[in-house]
Every structure is written in structure tokens, then in C-alpha cells.
N, C-alpha and C positions, 0 to 999 in steps of 0.2 A: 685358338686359331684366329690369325686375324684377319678381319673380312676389311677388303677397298671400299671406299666409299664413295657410289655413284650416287652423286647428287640428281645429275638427269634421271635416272628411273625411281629415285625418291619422289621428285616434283612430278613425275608422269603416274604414280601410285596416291598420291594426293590430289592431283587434277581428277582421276578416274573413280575417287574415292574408293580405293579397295586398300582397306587398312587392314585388315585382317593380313596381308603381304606383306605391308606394310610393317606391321604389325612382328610379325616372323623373323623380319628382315633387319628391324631395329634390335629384337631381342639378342641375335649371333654379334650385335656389335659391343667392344666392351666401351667401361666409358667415355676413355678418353677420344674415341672414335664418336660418340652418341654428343659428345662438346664438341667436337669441332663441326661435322652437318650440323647440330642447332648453329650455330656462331656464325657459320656458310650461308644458313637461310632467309628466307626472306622473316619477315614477322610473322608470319600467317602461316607459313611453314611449320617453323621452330616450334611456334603453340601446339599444332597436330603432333609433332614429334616426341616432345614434351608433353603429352595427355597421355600417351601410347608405355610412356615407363612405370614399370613396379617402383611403388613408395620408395623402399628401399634404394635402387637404382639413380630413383628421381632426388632423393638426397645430396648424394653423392653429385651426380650431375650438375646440378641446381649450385653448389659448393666450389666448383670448378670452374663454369661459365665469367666472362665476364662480365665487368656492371651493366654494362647497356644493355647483354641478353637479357641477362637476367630482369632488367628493369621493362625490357619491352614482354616479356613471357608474363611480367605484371600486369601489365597494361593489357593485355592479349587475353589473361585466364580470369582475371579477376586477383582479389588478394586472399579470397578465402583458400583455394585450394593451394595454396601455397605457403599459407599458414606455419605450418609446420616443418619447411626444408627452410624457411628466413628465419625460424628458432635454432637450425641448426648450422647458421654461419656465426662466424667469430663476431665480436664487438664490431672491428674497424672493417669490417666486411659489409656487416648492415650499416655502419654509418654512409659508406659510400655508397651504396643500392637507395639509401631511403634520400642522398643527396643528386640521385638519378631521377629519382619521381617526379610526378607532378604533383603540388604541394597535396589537393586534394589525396591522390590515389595513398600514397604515404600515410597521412592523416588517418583513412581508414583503414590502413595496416599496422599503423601505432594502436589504435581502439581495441584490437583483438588481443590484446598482451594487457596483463596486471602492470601496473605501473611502477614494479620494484624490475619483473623481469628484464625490462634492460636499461636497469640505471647503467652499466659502462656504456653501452650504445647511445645513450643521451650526455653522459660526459662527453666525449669525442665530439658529438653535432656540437657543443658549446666553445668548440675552439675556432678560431678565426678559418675562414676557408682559405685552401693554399696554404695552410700551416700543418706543421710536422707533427700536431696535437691531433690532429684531422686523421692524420694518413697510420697512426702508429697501432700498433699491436700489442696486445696484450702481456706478461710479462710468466711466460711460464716457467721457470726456474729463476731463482737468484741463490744467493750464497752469502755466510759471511764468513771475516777474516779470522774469526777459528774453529771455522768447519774444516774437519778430515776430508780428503778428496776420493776415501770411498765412502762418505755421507754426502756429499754430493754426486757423484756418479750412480747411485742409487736414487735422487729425486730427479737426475735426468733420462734415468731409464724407463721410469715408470709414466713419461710424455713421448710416444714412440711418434705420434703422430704429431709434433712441432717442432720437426727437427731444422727448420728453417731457423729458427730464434734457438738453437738451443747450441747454435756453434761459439757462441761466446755468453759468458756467465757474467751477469752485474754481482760487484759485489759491493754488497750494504751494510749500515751498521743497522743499529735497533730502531730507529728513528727513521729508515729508509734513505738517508744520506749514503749518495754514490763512492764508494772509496776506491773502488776501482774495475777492471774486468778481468774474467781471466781463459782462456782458450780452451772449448772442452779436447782437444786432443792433445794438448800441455798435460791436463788433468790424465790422460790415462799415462805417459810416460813418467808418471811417480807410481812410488808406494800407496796405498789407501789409507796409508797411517800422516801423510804429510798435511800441512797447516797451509789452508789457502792464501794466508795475508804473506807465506814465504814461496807464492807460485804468481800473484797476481799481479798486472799491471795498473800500477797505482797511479800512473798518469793518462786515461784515458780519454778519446774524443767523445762528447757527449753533444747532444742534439736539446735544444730550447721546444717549450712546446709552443713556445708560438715562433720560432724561427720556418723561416722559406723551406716550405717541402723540397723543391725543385732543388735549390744551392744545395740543401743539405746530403741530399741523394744521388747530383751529381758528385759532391765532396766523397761521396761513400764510396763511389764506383773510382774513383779516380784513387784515393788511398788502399786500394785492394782489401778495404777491414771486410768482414760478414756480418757487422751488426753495429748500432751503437745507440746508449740508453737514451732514453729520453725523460729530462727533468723538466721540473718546475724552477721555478724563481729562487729556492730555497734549495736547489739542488737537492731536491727527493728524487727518487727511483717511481715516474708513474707509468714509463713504458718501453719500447723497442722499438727500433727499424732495421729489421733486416734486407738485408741484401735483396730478395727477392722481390721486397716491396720500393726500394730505390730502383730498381732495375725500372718494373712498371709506370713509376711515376717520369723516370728520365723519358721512357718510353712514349709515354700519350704526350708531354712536351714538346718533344722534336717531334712529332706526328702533327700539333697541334700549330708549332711555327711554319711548318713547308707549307701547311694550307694557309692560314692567317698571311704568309709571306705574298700568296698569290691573289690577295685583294676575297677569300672564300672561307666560308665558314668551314671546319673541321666536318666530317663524314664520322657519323659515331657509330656506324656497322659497316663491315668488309665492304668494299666497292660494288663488287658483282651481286651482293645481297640488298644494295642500298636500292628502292626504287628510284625511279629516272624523276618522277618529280621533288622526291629528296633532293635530290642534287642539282637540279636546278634553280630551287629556292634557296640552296648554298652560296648560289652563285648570284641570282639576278639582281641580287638588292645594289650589291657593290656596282656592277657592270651599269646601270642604269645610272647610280652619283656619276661615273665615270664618264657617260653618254651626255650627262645635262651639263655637266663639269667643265667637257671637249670644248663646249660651246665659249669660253673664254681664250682656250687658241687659237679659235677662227678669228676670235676676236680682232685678239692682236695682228695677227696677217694682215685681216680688211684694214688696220688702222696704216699699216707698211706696205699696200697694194702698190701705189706708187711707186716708192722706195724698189720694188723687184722688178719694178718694171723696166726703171732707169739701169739696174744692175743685175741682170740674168743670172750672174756667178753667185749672186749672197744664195741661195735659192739651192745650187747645191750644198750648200755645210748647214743647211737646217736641222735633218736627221742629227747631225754632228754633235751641234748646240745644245740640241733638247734629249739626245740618247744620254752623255756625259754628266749633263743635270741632272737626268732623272737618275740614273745610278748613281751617282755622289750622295743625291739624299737618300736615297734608296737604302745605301752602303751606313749610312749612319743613321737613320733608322731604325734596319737591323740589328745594329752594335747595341745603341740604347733600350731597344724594346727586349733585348737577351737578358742585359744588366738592371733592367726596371725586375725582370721575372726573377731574376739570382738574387735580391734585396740588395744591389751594390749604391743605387742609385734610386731617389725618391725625387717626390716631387718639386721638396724645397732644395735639391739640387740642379734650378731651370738656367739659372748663369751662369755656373760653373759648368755646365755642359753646353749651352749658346759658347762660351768665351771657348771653349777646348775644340767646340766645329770650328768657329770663325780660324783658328790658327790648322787646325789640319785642314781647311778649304782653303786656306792661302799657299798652302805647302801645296797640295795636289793642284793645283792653279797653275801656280809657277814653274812645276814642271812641266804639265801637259802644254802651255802657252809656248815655254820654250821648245819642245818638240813640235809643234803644230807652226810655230813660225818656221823652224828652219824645213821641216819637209813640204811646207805649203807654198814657200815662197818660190821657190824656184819654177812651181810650174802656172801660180794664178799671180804673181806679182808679192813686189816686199808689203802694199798697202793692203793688201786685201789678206796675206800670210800676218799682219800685224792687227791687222782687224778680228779675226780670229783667234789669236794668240793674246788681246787683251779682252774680251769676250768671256774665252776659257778661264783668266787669271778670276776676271770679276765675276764670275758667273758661280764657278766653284764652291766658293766661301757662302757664298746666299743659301745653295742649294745644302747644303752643310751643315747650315745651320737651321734650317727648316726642316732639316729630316731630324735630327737630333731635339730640335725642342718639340715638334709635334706630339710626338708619343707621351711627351709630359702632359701635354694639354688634354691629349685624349683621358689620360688617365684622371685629372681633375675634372672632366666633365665627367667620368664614369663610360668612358666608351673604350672597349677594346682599343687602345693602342695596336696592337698587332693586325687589326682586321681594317683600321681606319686610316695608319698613315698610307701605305701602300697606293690608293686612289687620292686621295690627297696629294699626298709629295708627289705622284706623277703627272695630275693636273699643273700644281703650283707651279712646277720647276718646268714645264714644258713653256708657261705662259710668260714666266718669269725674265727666261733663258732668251725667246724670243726678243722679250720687252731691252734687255741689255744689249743680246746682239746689231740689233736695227739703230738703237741711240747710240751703240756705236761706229757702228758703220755709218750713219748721216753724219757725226761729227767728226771723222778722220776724213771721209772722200769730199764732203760737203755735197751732199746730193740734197 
């Protein structure tokens, strides 16, 4: 029977400390209900809820969670009592929990294991981070090209519990070179007498283990495949990525750019579980550059104090100037900091991406100029609809190209690109935008 999960009389049975209710009230739940209240709650919570489960149970749970519960339930118990459910997650499972830690807490969660029990767990930490060598899974079936397809359907039945990796079959020769893959529901529409290397596709897409998690997981979801091997250099068979794990990885990405997009660092637990000073230390780093930053637009006005005074009208197309700038860089910003994360674009790619804004900020210039002169003029004059209208053309292309090369620069200095251009390009191109509108307004009216 499945029991609703009221979080408020969870938190009101924790506040009152009567766990034994508590206690009753966990047990009727199964577990995919006992993941989601942990996942829901606060840290302090999740830990009490999590002490309350049978070993048993707590395995299972522990196995389901994600990496951050799971990494704060570390942090929360200790690593001793959890000893034994981090034994029982897969390779790429603990690579990412132990890439959650604090190097410390980790450290003494490595100590309590002999140093053979997770040589694949220490394989995977040795691949580059954000690499598909990182992210990948273990390899429970393969095949080769003259195995019978009831001698494989037989070593796939006998993993009931990986059937996430076990929709498509690598197959290898002796050497672990990929020769091809082949679909386990292909495999049952034959005889158990047929020859794999006359069922399998011998051209298949494969994954680099140090290639782009991200690109290669969007690549998966967007090809509708369920899986695809992952080689070395030499094209051996050392792993898998299934679908399930492309999914997650697409998942924390775009989770990870709407926050970064907003000048904030990403929320690594549900909103309503996150406490309020979490979230505000997400936030205040950025909003303060922002605040000290401002201080270079006041700038520029004080220096064009005159200039507004003589001309009341430049005063409304300000918003104008500096809304249009800041989206233009903004706009390309976004585009390159997607295609720095896809591996399309690297660093020593900085001029060929400056020369590629400069021409698409000329193009959205020339048109926005042209629209902005013919609807402007008619009601503030042709000098002041042309003052505007070349403004926009010049203003464009700066803005364009400052939001497209930043993210490079962030990235040579080692700084989030994603979290740093956003206060940036909105400062620059507000101060910017000003600084062109006003030299050109004094040089068309001669004020």
C-alpha cells in the first residue's frame, strides 16, 4: 500500500523528537518514497530519516539517492556508518559521491577499504573531470562475433539487475577491440542458433573516454540510441553510457546554465530543502561585483551631466542603449559559453570567435539602426532618430564581441565562464553603450 508523504508532520515528529512515530511511519513507506522525503529534506532531516532505516532498506535507499544526498547524509553521519551501503554502489556511482566530498571527508572514506577493493573507482577519479571516462559505467555484458545468440541471451539474463546497460550489446574481439554493437531485442527475434557478427551493427557510434560528457550525452539523447561503448585511444571496450546516465548528465547541465545564466551559483538540493542562507551565499558574491561595478555607469552619466541637460530627449532612449547592449552580449555569451561546455570551441579559438561577433554585431546593428531610425524619427526628429540609429549600428558589434570573447578569458583565468560573464557583459556594455551614445550625440547635434 502506498502511503503520501507528508513532509510537514515528518518535520513536526523531528522537531518533537518522537521517532518512535517517526519511526512506524518511515517503516509503511517503500523506498522509492523513503528517496524522495530524504531528497525533500533539509540535511538534518534526511540524516534522522536515514538513521531510522533497517541496514537492509538503508542499502537500497542509499543506492537510489542522489549524489548530493548522498554526500550530505556523509557529511551528516560520519563515513563510518555508511561504510558498507558506499561498498555497495557501482564504480561510477562512488566516483561521483567521492567527487561530492570534501577532499578531507572522502580521504577518510578511502582509508576504510583495502586498496585493491576499488581499483575501478580509482580508475574513473583518473580521467579528466567533465569527461565521459568520469561519467561511465561499468560494462556488464559484451559479446563476440561468434557467439550464438542463445549464449548471449543467457549471460544477459543472468544481470537482471543492469538492465539499463544491457539494451545494447558491445561487441569485441579477443583483444577488447569494439567491432561493433548489437540490440538485445534484435537478439531475441532470431533463433539461439544464430552467429552475432551476422545480427550486429558493425558501424557503431562510440564515446572517447576523455571526450565531453555533456556533447556526448546530449549526442545520445538527440540519436534516440540506449547506449554507446566507451573506448580508449586504441579503441578497446573499457566502458558504457547509457541512456539513463546521459539523461542525468543533460539534466544537472541545463540546471546548472539557468542558474550560472542568472549571475548565481547552482542550488545542489531541492529549493524548499535548500536553507535560506544557502541561497543567499549563491547569490550575494555576484550581486555585490554587480553593485561595485554600477559605480562605472554613474560614471559615465556624471561625465555627460551637461550633455542631458542641454538635451532632455537623449535621457529617454538610455534604457534603450544599454537594455539592447546588454542582451547582444548577453546573446553571445550564452551561444559561446553552451559551445565552450559541447567541446566545439576552446580557448585558442579567441579570434575566430571576436571576428565571427564583430560580423554578427554588425548585422544585428544595421538592422536594429534601420528600424529604430524610421520609427524614431518621425516623432523625436530625423537628428536625434539618426543619433540612435547610429548608436545602435556601433554599439552592437562592441557589445558582441565582448560577450563572445569573455567566457574565453574567464576560462584562461580558470573562472566559471557561466557565472562570470553575465555581471560582467552587463556592467561593460551598459558603460560602454552610454560611452558611444553620448560621443555620438555631441558629434551629430554639436552640443
Amino acid at each position: 500500500m502506498r502511503v503520501d508523504i507528508d513532509m510537514d508532520r515528518v518535520r513536526t515528529l523531528i522537531q518533537s523528537r518522537d521517532l518512535s512515530t517517526l519511526s512506524l511511519l518511515v517503516r509503511q513507506m517503500s523506498p522509492a518514497e523513503i528517496v524522495a522525503s530524504i531528497e525533500s529534506a533539509t540535511s538534518e532531516d534526511a540524516a534522522v530519516i536515514f538513521r531510522l532505516l533497517d541496514k537492509d532498506v538503508a542499502v537500497v535507499v542509499f543506492d537510489d539517492l542522489d549524489t548530493v544526498a548522498q554526500a550530505d547524509l556523509i557529511n551528516r553521519l560520519g563515513h563510518a556508518p555508511l561504510t558498507d551501503v558506499f561498498a555497495n554502489l557501482d564504480p561510477d556511482e562512488q566516483a561521483r559521491l567521492l567527487d561530492e566530498l570534501p577532499a578531507k571527508v572522502a580521504k577518510r572514506l578511502l582509508a576504510s577499504f583495502d586498496g585493491d577493493e576499488l581499483d575501478a573507482t580509482m580508475e574513473l577519479l583518473g580521467y579528466p573531470q567533465g569527461s565521459v571516462g568520469r561519467q561511465m559505467s561499468s560494462v556488464a555484458v559484451h559479446a563476440r562475433p561468434d557467439a550464438r545468440v542463445g549464449e548471449v541471451l543467457g549471460r544477459v539474463n543472468r544481470h537482471p539487475g543492469d538492465i539499463d546497460q544491457l539494451t545494447v550489446i558491445p561487441v569485441i574481439s579477443h583483444d577488447r577491440i569494439v567491432l561493433g554493437t548489437i540490440d538485445t531485442i534484435e537478439l531475441m527475434r532470431h533463433p539461439s542458433d544464430a552467429m552475432v557478427i551476422d545480427l550486429m551493427d558493425d558501424d557503431p557510434q562510440m564515446a572517447g573516454t576523455e571526450d565531453n560528457a555533456e556533447r556526448i550525452s546530449r549526442r545520445l539523447l538527440d540519436s534516440g540510441l540506449l547506449m554507446v561503448p566507451v573506448v580508449d585511444r586504441e579503441r578497446r571496450l573499457v566502458g558504457v553510457l547509457p541512456i539513463t546516465d546521459a539523461a542525468r548528465i543533460d539534466k544537472e547541465a541545463v540546471a546548472e546554465d539557468h542558474a550560472r545564466a542568472g549571475a548565481s551559483e547552482p542550488l545542489r538540493r531541492p529549493y524548499l530543502a535548500t536553507p535560506v542562507r544557502v541561497v543567499a551565499r549563491s547569490r550575494i558574491v555576484w550581486l555585490f561585483v554587480l553593485a561595485i561595478s554600477a559605480v562605472l555607469t554613474v560614471q559615465v552619466l556624471e561625465m555627460f551631466e551637461a550633455t542631458l541637460t542641454q538635451l532632455t530627449a537623449l535621457a529617454l532612449f538610455i534604457p534603450l542603449v544599454t537594455g539592447i547592449g546588454g542582451n547582444t552580449g548577453s546573446q553571445a555569451a550564452t551561444t559561446v559559453t553552451r559551445a565552450m561546455a559541447l567541446g566545439d570551441i576552446r580557448i585558442r579559438d579567441v579570434v575566430r570567435v571576436a571576428f565571427k561577433e564583430v560580423r554578427t554585431g554588425l548585422t544585428l546593428g544595421l538592422l536594429l539602426a534601420i528600424a529604430a531610425f524610421v520609427l524614431g524619427s518621425p516623432f523625436y526628429g530625423m537628428d536625434i532618430g539618426l543619433v540612435i540609429a547610429l548608436t545602435l549600428f556601433l554599439n552592437c558589434p562592441i557589445a558582441a564581441t565582448v560577450g563572445g570573447v569573455v567566457p574565453l578569458v574567464a576560462r584562461y583565468f580558470r573562472v566559471d565562464p557561466a557565472v562570470f560573464s553575465t555581471p560582467f557583459i552587463s556592467t561593460f556594455c551598459d558603460a560602454s553603450g552610454l560611452l558611444v551614445y553620448f560621443t555620438v550625440a555631441i558629434t551629430l547635434l554639436g552640443l
